[in-house]
N, C-alpha and C positions, 0 to 999 in steps of 0.2 A: 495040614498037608505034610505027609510024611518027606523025609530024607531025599528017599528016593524018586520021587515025583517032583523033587522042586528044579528049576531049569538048569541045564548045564551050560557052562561058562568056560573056555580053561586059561586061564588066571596065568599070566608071564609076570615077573617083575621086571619094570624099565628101571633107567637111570630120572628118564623127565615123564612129566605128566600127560605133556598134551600128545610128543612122537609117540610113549607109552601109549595111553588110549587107543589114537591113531593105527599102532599096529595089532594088539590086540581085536579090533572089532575086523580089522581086513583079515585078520589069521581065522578068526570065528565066521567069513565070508568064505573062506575056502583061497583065500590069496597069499601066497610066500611072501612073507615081510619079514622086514628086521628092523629094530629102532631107528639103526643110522642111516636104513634107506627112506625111511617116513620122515625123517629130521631132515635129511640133505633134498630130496626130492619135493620137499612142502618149505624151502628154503626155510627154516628156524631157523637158521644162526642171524645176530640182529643187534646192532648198538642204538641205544635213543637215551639223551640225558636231555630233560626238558625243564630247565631251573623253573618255570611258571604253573608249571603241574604240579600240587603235592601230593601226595601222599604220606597221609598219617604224620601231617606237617612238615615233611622234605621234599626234598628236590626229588622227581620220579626220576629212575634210573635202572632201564630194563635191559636185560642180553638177550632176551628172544623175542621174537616175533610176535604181534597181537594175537591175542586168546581167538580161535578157530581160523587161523590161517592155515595151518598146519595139515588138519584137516580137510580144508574146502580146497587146497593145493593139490594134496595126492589124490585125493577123488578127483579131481578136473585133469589130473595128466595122468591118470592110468584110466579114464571114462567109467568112473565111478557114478550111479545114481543117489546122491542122497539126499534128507531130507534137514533141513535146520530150522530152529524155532527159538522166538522169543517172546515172554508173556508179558498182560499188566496187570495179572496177578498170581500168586501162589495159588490156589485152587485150581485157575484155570491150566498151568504150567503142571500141577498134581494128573488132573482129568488125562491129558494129552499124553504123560507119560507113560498112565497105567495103559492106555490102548493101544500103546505102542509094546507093550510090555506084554498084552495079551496076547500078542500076535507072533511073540516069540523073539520077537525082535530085540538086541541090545544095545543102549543108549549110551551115548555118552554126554556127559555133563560137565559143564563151569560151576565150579563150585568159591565159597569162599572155605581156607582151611581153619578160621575160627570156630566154625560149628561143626565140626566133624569129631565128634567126640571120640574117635577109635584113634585117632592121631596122638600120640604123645605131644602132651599139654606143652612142652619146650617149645611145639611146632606147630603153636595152634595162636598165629598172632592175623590182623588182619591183612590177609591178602588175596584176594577176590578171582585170581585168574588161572586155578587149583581144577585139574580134570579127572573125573573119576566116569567108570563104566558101572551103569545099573546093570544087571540083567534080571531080573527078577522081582517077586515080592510074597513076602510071606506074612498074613494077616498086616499089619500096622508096621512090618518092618519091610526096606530092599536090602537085595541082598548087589554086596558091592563088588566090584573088582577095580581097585585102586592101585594103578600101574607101580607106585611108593612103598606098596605096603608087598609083606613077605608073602601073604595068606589072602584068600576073599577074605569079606566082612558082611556084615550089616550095619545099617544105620536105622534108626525110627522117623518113623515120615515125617512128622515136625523137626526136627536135627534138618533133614534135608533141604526142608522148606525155605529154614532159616541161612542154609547153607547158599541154597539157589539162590534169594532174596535177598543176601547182607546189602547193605549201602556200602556208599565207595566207589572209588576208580580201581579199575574198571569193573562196571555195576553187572552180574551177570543176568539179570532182569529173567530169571531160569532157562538160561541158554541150552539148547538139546539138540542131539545130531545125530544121524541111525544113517545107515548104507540101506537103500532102496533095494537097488539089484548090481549085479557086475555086466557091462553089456558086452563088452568085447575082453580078447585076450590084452593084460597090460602088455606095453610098450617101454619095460623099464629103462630103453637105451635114452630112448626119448626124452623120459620124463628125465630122468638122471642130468641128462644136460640143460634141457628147460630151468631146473630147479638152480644148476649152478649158475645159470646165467641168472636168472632173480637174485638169488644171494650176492652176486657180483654187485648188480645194479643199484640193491638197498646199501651196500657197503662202501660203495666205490661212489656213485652220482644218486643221493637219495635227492627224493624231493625238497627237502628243508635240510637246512646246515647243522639241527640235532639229533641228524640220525649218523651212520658207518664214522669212519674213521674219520672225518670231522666234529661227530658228535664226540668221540674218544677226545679229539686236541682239544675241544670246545672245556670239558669236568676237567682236563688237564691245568688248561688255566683258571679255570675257576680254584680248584686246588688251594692251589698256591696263592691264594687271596682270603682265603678262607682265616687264616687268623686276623688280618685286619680287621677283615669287613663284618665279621659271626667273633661272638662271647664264643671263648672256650667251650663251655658246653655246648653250646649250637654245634658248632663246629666240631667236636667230637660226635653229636647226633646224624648230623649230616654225614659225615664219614662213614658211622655205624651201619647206616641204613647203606650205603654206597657195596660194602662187606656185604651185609644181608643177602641184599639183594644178588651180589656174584654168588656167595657161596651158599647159601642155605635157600633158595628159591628152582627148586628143580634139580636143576645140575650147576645151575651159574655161569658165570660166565669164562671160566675157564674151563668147567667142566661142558659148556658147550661145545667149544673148539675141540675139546675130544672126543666128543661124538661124533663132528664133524669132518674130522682126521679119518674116526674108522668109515664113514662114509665115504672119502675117500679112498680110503682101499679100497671098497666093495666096487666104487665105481671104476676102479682099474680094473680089477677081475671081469667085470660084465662088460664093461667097457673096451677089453684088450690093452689095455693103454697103462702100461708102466709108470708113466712121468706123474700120474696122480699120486703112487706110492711118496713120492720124492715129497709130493706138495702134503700131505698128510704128516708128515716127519715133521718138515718146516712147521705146522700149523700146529702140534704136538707141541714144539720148544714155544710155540705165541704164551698156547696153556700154561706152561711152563714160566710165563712171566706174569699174567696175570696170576698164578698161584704167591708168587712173589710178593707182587704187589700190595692182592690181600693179605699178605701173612707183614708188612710193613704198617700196613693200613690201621691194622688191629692192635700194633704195639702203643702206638700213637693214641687210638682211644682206649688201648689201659693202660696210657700215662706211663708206658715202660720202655719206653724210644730213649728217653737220657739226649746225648745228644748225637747217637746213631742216626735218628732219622729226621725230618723236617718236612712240613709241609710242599715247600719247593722241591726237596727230594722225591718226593712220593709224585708231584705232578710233572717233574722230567720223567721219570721213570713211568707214568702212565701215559707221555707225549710218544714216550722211546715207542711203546707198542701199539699204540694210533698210527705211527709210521710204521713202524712192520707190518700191520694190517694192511695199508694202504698199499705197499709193495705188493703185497700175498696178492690179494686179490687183482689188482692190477695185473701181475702175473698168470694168475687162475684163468681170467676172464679171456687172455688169448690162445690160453692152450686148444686147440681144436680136437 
């Protein structure tokens, strides 16, 4: 297949993977998106520390929202038709893709980032909740659009398989997602406010006490126990993974909050409503502390704190901004 024959795609880079995805395949539908409106409108912003979960032997400790929410959110508030699938096998997950693929249609995918061999090997550790857009295939290879990456790519069908299939939490069992049809004109005023009332609800009154600004105070005082109760090394591990996980997993979790700041703007513009800029500023200086935090976080596990910083120190100062969240939104949630 020549150059010119093979399908066109056109390729944005995001800040995150899964709002990334997300607005790429609506922009390729013919729908005006922008990161921040897919982030804030599919509520992704998200705290959950669940000491009984592990991952790769820690404590799980996520800032965004479960892998296809994001997604299944903006399609259900602007009447999006799509389609989602999950296999119980790699063949069968291959079959489904490539017909979806024949039809011109592009997919998007859960991937893990250990098998993705186009990633710089620094960023190729396991973590399973990694979205990338197929749209094509060329003999034995797809060709990618990975919202992360500068340029499309390719990956070889085996890489991908492996990629769909790694074990772990959370397993993405070859999770796949394609836009049907658009059936109506969207409603972004709608969905805009929909989205922030979610985000309000998971932050402010979640179901279980490890998720919003409880789950913040909840890692707060664990924190600060950590050298008793965890060997050194545990406890620099457990902290490692806590960094990771904010800064090198997407955008993280302060680079969350600033996506979610520019989604505020945008929501004041369409919105008409001014007071969102104000709340955008506020939620900017949140980011602002959690960059902090990880940058104390990290002295601590390279044993370069001295006695600048302490374990207690680091868990007031993660309590400080579990209460600032808790204000935020609490705030957010009555603005009309």
């Amino acid at each position: 297949m020549s150059e010119s024959s093979l399908p066109t795609f056109q390729h944005y880079q995001h800040a995150h993977c899964e709002s990334g995805v997300t607005t790429n395949l609506l922009r390729h539908a013919g729908i005006n998106m922008t990161e921040p409106l897919a982030f804030g409108i599919g509520a992704g912003l998200f705290f959950g520390h669940l000491p009984f979960l592990k991952v790769s032997g820690t404590p799980a400790t996520t800032y965004r929202i479960w892998p296809g929410a994001i997604f299944k959110r903006v399609a259900q508030r602007l009447k999006i038709s799509i389609k989602t699938q999950k296999f119980s096998s790699p063949e069968k997950a291959e079959a489904a893709l490539d017909a979806v693929l024949a039809q011109g249609i592009p997919v998007g995918l859960q991937t893990s980032v250990y098998f993705l061999p186009y990633l710089p090997e620094a960023f190729r550790f396991h973590f399973n909740a990694h979205n990338l857009v197929v749209y094509g295939k060329e003999g034995n290879e797809y060709l990618v659009s990975d919202p992360v990456m500068e340029h499309p790519t390719r990956i070889a069908a085996a890489d991908l398989a492996k990629a769909r299939f790694a074990k772990g939490t959370p397993e993405p069992r070859g999770f796949m997602y394609y836009i049907q049809e658009q059936t109506t004109t969207p409603n972004f005023e709608q969905a805009i406010r929909s989205g922030i009332k979610q985000t309000g609800f998971f932050m402010m009154t979640p179901p279980i006490a490890w998720f919003g600004y409880k789950g913040i105070l909840l890692l707060a005082r664990k924190l600060k126990k950590y050298p008793e109760r965890l060997s050194p090394r545990k406890a620099s591990l457990y902290l490692g993974n806590i960094i990771r996980m904010q800064e090198e997993i997407g955008t993280g979790g302060a680079g969350f909050r600033f996506l979610y700041a520019a989604f505020l703007q945008e929501a004041a513009r369409i919105l008409q409503h001014d007071e969102f800029d104000n709340f955008a500023k506020e939620l900017t200086e949140i980011g602002d502390a959690w960059r902090n935090f990880a940058f104390n976080a990290a002295r601590i596990v390279k044993s370069r704190s001295g006695t600048l910083v302490s374990y207690t120190q680091l868990g007031d100062q993660l309590k400080s901004i579990g209460l600032r969240e808790k204000d935020f939104f609490a705030a957010l949630r009555k603005l009309k």
